[in-house]
N, C-alpha and C positions, 0 to 999 in steps of 0.2 A: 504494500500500500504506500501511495504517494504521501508523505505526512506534510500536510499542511501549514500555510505561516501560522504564527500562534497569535498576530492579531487580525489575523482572516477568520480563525478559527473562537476568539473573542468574539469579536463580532455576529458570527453566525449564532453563537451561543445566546448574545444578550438579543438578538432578533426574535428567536426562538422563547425566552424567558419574556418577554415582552407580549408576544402573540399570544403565549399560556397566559398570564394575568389579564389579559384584556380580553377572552376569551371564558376565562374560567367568571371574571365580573359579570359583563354582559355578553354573551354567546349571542350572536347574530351569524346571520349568512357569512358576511365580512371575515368578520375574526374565525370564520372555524374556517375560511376558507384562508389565509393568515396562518392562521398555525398548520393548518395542513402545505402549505407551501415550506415555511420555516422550519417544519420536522423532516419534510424531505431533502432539503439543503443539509441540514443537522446530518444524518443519515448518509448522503451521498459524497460529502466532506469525510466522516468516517469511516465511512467504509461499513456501514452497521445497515439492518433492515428493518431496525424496530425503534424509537426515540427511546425507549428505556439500555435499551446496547448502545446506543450511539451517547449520550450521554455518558456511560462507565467509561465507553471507548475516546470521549473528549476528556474525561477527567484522567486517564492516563497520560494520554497525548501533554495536558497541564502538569502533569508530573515530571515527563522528560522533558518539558523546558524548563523548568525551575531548577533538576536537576542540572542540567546544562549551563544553566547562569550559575549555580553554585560553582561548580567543576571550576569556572572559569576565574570564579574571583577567588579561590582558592589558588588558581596558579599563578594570579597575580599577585597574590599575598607570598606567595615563598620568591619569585620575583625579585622581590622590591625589599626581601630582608638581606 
C-alpha cells in the first residue's frame, strides 16, 4: 500500500469526523450523502473496506509518523552532543 502524506491523511480524517457530527446532529439527505462520500475517501486513502478498519488503519499510519519524527529528533539530539 501507497502510505499516504500524513496531512492528506489529517485532512481526510477531520473531513470525515466532520460529516459524522453533522450527520449524527441533523441527518438529512446532505450529510448522509457527506459522510458516505468522506468514508469512502477514508477507506480508499487506507486501503481499508469498512470506516471502522480504515480508521484502526489511519491510527496506525499516525503512529508511524510520530514514530518517524521521534526517530529523527533523537538523531539530532546525539548530533548536536
Amino acid at each position: 500500500m501507497i502510505m499516504p502524506a500524513e496531512k492528506e491523511l489529517r485532512a481526510v480524517l477531520a473531513r470525515f469526523a466532520q460529516a459524522r457530527i453533522e450527520h449524527d446532529v441533523l441527518p438529512t439527505g446532505r450529510t448522509s450523502r457527506a459522510l458516505e462520500d468522506a468514508t469512502y475517501t477514508l477507506c480508499v486513502i487506507t486501503g481499508s473496506r469498512t470506516a471502522e478498519q480504515a480508521l484502526r488503519a489511519a491510527d496506525v499510519l499516525l503512529d508511524q509518523y510520530t514514530a518517524g519524527r521521534d526517530g529523527l529528533r533523537r538523531e539530532d539530539e546525539t548530533l548536536a552532543a
